[in-house]
C-alpha positions in Angstrom: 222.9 127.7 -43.5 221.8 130.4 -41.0 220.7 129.8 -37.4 217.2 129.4 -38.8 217.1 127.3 -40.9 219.2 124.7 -39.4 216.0 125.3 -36.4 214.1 124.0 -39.5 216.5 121.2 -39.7 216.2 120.2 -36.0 212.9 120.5 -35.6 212.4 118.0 -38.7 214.2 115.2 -37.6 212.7 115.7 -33.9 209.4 115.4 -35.8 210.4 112.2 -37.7 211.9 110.8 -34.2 208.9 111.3 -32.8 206.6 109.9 -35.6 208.8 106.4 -35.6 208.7 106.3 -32.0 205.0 106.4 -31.9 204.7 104.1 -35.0 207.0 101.7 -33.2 205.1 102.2 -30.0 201.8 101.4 -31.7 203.1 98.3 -34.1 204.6 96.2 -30.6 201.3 97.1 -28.9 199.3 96.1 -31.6 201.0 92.9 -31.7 200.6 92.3 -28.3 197.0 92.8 -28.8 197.0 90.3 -32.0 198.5 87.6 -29.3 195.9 88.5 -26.4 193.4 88.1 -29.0 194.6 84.6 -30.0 194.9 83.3 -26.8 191.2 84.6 -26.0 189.7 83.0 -28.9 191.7 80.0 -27.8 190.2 80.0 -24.2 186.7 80.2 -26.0 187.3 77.7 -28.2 188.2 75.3 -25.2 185.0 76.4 -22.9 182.7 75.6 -25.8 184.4 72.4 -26.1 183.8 72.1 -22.3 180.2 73.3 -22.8 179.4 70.4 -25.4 180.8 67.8 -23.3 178.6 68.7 -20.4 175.7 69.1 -22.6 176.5 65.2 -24.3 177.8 63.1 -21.4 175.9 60.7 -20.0 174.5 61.1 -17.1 177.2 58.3 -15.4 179.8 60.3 -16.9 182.7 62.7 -15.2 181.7 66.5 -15.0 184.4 67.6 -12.9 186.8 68.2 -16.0 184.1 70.3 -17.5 183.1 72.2 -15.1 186.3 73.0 -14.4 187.2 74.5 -17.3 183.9 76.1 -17.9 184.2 77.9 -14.0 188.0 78.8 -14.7 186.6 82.1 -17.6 187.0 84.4 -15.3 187.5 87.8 -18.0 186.1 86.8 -21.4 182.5 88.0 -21.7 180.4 85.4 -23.1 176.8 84.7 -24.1 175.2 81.4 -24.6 172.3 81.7 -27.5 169.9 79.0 -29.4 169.8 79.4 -33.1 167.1 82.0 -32.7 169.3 84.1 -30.8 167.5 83.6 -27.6 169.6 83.9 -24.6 170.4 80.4 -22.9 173.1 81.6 -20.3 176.1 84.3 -20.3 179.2 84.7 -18.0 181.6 88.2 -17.3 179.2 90.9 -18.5 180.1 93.2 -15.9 177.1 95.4 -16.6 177.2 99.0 -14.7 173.5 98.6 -13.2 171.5 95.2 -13.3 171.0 92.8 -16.2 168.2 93.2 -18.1 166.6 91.8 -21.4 167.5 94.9 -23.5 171.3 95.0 -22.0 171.8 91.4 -23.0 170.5 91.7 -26.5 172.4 94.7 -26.8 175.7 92.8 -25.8 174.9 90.4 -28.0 175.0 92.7 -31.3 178.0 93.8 -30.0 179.5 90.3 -29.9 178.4 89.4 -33.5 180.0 92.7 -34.5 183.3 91.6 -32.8 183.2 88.0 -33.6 181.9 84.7 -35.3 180.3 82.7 -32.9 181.6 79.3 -31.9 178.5 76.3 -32.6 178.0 73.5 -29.9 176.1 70.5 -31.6 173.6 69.5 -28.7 172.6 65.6 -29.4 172.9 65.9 -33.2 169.4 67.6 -33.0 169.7 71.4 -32.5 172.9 73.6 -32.0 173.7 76.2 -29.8 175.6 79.1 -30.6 178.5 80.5 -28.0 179.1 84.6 -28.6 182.5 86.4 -27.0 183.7 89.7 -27.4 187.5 91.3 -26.1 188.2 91.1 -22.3 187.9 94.4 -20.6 192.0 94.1 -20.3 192.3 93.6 -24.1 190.3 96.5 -24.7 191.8 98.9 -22.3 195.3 97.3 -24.2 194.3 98.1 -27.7 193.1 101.5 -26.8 196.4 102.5 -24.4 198.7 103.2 -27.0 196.3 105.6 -28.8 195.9 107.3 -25.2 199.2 107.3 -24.2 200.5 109.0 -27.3 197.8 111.8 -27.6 198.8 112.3 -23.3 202.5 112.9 -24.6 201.3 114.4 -27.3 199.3 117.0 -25.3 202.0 117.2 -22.5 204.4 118.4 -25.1 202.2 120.9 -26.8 201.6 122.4 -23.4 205.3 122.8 -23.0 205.8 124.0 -26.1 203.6 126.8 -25.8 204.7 127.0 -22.2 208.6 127.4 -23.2 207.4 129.4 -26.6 205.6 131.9 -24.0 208.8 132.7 -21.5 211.1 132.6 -25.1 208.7 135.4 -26.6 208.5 137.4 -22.6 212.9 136.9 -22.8 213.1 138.2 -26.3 210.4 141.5 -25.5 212.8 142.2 -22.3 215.8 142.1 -24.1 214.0 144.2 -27.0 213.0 146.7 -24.6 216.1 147.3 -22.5 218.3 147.4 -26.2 215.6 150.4 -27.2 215.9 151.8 -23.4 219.2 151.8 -23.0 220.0 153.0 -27.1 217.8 156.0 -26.2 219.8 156.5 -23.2 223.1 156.5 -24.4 222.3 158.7 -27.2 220.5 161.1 -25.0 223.3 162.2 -23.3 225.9 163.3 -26.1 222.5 164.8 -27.9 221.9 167.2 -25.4 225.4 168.2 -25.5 225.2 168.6 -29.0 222.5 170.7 -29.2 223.7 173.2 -27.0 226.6 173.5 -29.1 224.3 174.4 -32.0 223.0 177.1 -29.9 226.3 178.3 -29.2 227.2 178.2 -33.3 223.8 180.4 -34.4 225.5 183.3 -32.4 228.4 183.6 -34.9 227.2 184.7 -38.4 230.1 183.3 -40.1 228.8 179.6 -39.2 225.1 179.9 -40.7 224.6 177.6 -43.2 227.0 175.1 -41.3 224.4 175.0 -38.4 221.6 175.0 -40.7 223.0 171.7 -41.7 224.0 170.5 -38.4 220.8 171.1 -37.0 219.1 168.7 -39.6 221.0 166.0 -38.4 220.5 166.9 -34.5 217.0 166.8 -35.4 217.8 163.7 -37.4 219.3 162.2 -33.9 216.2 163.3 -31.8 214.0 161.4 -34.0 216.2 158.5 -33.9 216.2 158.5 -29.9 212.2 159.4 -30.1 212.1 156.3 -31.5 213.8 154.1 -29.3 212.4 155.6 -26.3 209.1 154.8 -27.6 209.8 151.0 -28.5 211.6 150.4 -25.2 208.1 151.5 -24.0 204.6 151.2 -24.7 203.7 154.2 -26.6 200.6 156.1 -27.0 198.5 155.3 -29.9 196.4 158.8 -31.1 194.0 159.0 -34.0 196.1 160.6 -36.9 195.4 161.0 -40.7 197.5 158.2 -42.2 197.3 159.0 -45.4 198.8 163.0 -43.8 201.2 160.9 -42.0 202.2 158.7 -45.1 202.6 161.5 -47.3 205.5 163.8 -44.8 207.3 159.8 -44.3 208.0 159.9 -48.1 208.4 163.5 -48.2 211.1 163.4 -46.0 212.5 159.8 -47.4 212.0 162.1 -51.2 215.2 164.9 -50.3 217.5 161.5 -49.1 216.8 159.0 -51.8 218.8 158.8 -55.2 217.2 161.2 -58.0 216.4 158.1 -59.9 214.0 156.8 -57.2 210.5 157.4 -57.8 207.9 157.4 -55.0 204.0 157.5 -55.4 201.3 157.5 -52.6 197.9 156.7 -53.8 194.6 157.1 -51.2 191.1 156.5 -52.0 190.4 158.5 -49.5 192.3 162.2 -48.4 191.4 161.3 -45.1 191.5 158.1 -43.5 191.5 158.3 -39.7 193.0 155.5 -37.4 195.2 155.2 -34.5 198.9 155.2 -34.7 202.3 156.1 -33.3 203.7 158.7 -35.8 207.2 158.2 -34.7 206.8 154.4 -35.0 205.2 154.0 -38.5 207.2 156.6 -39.7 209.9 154.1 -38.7 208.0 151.3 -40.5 207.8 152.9 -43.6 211.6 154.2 -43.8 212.7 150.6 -43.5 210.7 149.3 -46.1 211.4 151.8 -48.7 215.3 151.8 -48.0 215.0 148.0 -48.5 213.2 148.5 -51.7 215.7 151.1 -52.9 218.3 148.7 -51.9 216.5 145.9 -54.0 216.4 148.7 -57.0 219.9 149.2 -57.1 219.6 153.3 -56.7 216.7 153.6 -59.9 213.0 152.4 -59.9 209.6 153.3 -58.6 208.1 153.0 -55.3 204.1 153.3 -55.0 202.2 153.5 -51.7 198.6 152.5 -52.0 195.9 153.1 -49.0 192.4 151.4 -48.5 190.1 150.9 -45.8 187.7 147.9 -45.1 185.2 147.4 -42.0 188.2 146.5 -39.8 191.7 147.9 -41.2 193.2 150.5 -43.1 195.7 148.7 -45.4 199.3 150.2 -46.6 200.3 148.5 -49.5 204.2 149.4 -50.6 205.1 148.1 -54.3 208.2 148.3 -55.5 209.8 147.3 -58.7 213.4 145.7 -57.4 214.6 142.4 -57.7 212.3 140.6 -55.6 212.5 137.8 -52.4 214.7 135.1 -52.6 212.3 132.0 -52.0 214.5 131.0 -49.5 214.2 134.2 -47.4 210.6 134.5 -48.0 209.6 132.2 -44.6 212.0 134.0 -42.6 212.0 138.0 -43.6 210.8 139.1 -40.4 213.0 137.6 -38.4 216.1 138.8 -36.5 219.2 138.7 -38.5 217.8 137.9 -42.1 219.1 139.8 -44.8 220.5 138.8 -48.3 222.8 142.6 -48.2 226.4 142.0 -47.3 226.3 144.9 -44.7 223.5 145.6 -42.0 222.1 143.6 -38.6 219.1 141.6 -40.6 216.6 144.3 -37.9 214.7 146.4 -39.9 212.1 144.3 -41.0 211.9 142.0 -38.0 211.7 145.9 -35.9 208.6 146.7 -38.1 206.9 143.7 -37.5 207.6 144.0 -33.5 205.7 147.9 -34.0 202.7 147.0 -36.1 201.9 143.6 -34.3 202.9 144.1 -30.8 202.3 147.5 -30.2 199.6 148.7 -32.7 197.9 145.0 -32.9 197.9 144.9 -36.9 199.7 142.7 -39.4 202.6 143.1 -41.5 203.2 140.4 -44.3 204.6 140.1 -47.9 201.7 140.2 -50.1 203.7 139.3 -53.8 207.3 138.7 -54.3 208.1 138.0 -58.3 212.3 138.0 -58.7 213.1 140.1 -61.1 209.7 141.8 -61.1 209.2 143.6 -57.6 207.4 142.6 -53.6 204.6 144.3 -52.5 204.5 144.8 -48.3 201.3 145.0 -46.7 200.3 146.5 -43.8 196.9 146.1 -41.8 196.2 148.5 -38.6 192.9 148.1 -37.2 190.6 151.1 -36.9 189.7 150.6 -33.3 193.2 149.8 -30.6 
């Protein structure tokens, strides 16, 4: 299991923590409300009792019990109605401006929404009908939980993206100062060799050595071009892609196997859009030397180039083995790789040069084992 996917692993049972903390949260809460709820509808049930003694006692009876109980409702909101809904009394509206006609009828659809009213039989000849709905602290306790987890929620987005952000800043840092100090290191011995070169042409004897030598001095200057560029942020100019994808492969052509096959396909000779040579150039070698790697030394390689409103698209086919699908979430990332030898950068390098510094998109369009993958590449026609 590499370093990724056990990320996977962690962040799936951090994900299922989470999901049975909040389940848990909102199963005691809702429980608590259930309770509340009771006890409310208890207290109701009581005050109407109240309320029908007051209205049947006679008139040498004891209130004070009654009243009592009636005054003691200090949170449930309440209304009083005949059975023609007309409002006879209420109690704990707590209405935001003054009471009016409208407000009260309007609380009372509400109540009848909520709950069935309570009936108080007044002298056997009419009844009155007693309408409640959840205290303000009921309500504010059935709707916490549902806050409080979106707050956490939210909070730990934020510091997601917030820890996500410095990662990504860390990760371009230590990207840049690898490239910087790469080209650097390199610099120096290259200069040296190069002068040495010089030195050889003079002697007639050496020739075709140099000849040689200086192909892979020139190979070495490219190699630092590059680095000194992606340690950087290098100049995009408008350049003929499908010019510049045609010398890639022509080089790539002299250092593949014989067996190799490449094709480059245009629907246009001229497609215009801006680009660091060096850069794609870089792209397009590491993509092809994978794909000859998938081949196994024999196979065909096609490059196909089209154009839409807002990209100019590189498609690279090959006909190798294909993607493992467990590689296939995590190709562009640092270290992946199903060869035994190499660092796992190549791809994950090509992705940092189209999307960071020429704002495109790099993505495996197809991937059939056995059959081939197809890369695509989007760069937009305006940086």
């Amino acid at each position: 299991m590499n370093i990724y996917n056990r990320k996977k692993t962690w962040k799936f049972w951090l994900l299922i923590f989470a999901i049975i903390i909040g389940i848990s949260s909102l199963f005691i809460t809702n429980s608590l409300v259930k309770s509340l709820a009771y006890e409310e509808k208890k207290k109701i049930e009581i005050w109407a009792y109240a309320t029908n003694q007051m209205v049947n006692i006679s008139d040498d009876g004891n209130f004070s019990l009654a009243i009592k109980v009636m005054e003691s409702n200090e949170n449930i909101p309440i209304i009083l109605a005949d059975e023609n809904d007309s409002i006879l009394n209420y109690r704990n509206l707590n209405p935001i401006s003054e009471i009016t006609d409208e407000y009260l009828q309007k609380q009372l659809a509400i109540m009848k929404q909520q709950n069935e009213p309570i009936e108080i039989q007044v002298f056997e000849e009419y009844k009155q009908l007693l309408y409640y709905k959840d205290s303000i602290l009921l309500t504010r306790l059935r709707y916490y939980p549902m806050f409080q987890l979106g707050l956490i929620t939210l909070f730990m987005f934020i510091a997601y993206l917030a820890f996500s952000s410095a990662r990504k800043a860390e990760q371009n840092q230590v990207w840049a100062g690898m490239a910087k100090e790469t080209a650097h290191q390199l610099g120096t011995p290259l200069s040296s060799l190069m002068a040495w070169v010089e030195l050889l042409k003079s002697k007639a004897e050496t020739k075709d050595m140099v000849l040689e030598m200086e192909k892979d001095v020139a190979r070495l200057e490219t190699i630092t071009d590059r680095f000194s560029k992606i340690g950087s942020k290098p100049t995009l100019e408008n350049k003929n892609i499908v010019k510049v994808v045609e010398e890639a492969t022509n080089y790539l052509k002299s250092r593949l196997p014989e067996k190799v096959i490449i094709e480059v396909y245009s629907e246009k000779p001229s497609i215009i859009v801006p680009v660091s040579v060096v850069l794609l150039n870089w792209v397009i070698e590491n993509i092809c030397k994978n794909a000859v790697d998938a081949m196994k030394g024999e196979g065909l390689i096609k490059i196909e180039m089209e154009q839409d409103e807002t990209y100019v698209k590189i498609h690279i086919k090959d006909t190798g083995k294909g993607i493992e699908p467990g590689l296939m979430n995590s190709i562009f990332k640092p270290g992946v790789t199903s060869k035994k030898r190499g660092w796992g950068l190549g791809l994950s390098l090509s992705k940092r040069i189209i999307q960071e510094y020429h704002k495109g998109r790099i993505y495996v369009k197809s991937s059939v084992e056995g059959e081939g993958t197809t890369f695509s590449i989007l760069i937009p026609k305006k940086s």
